[in-house]
C-alpha positions, 0 to 999 in steps of 0.5 A, a space after each residue: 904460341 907465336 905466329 907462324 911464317 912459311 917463307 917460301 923456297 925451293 928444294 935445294 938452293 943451294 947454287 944460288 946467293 941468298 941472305 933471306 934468313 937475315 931477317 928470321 931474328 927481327 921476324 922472331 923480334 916481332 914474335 913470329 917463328 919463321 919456318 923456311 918451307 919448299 913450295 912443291 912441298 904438300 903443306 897445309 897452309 892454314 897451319 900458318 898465319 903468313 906465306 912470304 913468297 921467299 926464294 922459289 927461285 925454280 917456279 919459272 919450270 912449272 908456271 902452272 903449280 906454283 900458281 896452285 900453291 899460291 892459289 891454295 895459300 890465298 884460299 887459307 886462313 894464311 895471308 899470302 905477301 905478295 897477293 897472288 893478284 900481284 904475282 900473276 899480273 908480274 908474272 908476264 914482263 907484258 906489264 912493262 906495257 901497261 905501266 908505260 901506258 901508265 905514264 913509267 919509263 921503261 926500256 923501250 919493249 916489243 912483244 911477240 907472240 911467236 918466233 919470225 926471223 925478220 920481225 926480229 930483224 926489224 927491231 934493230 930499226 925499230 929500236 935504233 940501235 945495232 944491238 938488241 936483247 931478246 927475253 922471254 916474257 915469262 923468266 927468271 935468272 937471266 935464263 934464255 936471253 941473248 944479245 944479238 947484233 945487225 945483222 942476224 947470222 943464220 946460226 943465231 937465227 936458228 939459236 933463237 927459232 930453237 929458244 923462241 919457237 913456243 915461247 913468247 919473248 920481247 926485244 929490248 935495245 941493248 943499254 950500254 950502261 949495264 956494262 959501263 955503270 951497272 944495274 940500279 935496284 931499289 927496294 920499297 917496304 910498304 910503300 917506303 923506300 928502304 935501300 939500293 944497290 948496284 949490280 956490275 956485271 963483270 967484264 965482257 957480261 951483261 947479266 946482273 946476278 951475283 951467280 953469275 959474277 956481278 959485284 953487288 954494291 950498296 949506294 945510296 940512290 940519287 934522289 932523282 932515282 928514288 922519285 921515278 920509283 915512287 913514280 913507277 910505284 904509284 901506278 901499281 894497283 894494289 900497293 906490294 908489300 915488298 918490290 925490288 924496282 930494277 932501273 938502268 941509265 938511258 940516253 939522255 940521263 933519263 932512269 928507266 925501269 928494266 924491271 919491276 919484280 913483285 914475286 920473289 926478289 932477293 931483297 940484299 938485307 946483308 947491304 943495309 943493317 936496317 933493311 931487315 927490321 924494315 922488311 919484318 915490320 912490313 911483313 907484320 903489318 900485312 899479316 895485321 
């Protein structure tokens, strides 16, 4: 009998791109039969032998469960990638913070807790610019994010207190090169770099996701790009067995990390023939 993987997803995926079932024949190379499993589902996990958290790409609508359900996987005989320490730590974006603290450039962030017109108003200052994104912390599919100019408007105000009143969010200084250049994001496998892309938003956009129009187009990273991953990477405690590292151009040519994402990145296999075998051996390892 072959071992067993729950890659984990949603009940209909439908409206979104993904190509994780690219790497079910090298999965199967390796002698593992693969079984694509929606998380809300009640599942007995030890029935597997590894739990991938695939494209759950809904958990943002009920933190709290999906939590459950890894915590049940970890507390099987199943191995759960990326461990759940992993994911509740990447689960808030406040760990731009701590990787800044731990030497990483990132996009200048400002955290709030709650909503404040003026404290808001202050960032512009604060980030010297005259344009600014606000995000929640917790978030996904660029769902409830916004770009706003100096000065707020009282419509805008009231779009954001309407968004933001019970949501913690940040604000980030708008980069211009999401537009002008795209978006990087390389892609590591037990610690080794396997391949990148670039996300270019389509005109008049900032958001970077194919389902909303961004071409997505495989690169060959600058080297200079690929050392301040393994940099961002090295301060990652303990080591992902998979991580999608998002980075844009900032000024002065300085790459700086937009995101780090550790729970259920689309990983691109369709952009670099080798990205799935990669992938499934470092899958295998971690179930070793």
């Amino acid at each position: 009998m072959g071992k067993r993987c729950a890659y984990l997803t949603m009940d209909d995926i439908s409206d979104f791109v993904s190509d994780a079932d690219l790497s079910i024949a090298p999965m199967a190379e390796l002698g593992w039969e693969v079984e694509m499993v929606p998380w809300r589902r009640d599942v007995d996990w030890s029935d597997y032998d590894l739990v991938y958290i695939c494209t759950p790409w809904d958990y943002q609508e009920d933190v709290a469960a999906f939590l459950d359900v890894l915590e049940a996987v970890e507390h099987s005989s199943a191995q759960l990638v990326n461990s759940v320490e992993l994911v509740r730590w990447n689960l808030e974006k406040t760990y731009l913070s701590e990787l800044e603290m731990r030497g990483a450039d990132i996009v200048p962030s400002l955290f709030f807790d709650r909503f404040d017109a003026d404290r808001v108003a202050a960032c512009f200052d604060a980030h010297n610019t005259g344009k600014v994104v606000l995000k929640p912390v917790v978030g996904a599919n660029s769902d409830h994010i916004f770009v706003v100019t100096d000065p707020l408007t009282d419509e805008v105000v009231d779009e954001l207190r309407q968004t933001y009143e019970r949501r913690p969010f940040f604000v980030q200084p708008f980069i211009d090169s999401v537009q002008s250049e795209g978006e990087y994001s390389l892609f590591f496998f037990s610690g080794g770099y396997s391949h990148a892309i670039l996300k270019k938003p389509r005109a008049g956009d900032f958001r970077s996701q194919e389902e909303h129009g961004a071409d997505i187009l495989s690169i060959e990273a600058p080297e200079a790009l690929v050392e301040t991953a393994r940099h961002v990477l090295g301060v990652v405690n303990p080591r992902p067995v998979y991580v999608r590292a998002d980075f844009v151009r900032g000024r002065g040519e300085r790459f700086l990390l937009m995101e780090l994402e550790l729970i259920e990145p689309a990983l691109y296999f369709r952009t670099d023939p080798g990205s799935a075998s990669r992938f499934a051996r470092a899958l295998t390892r971690a179930a070793a």
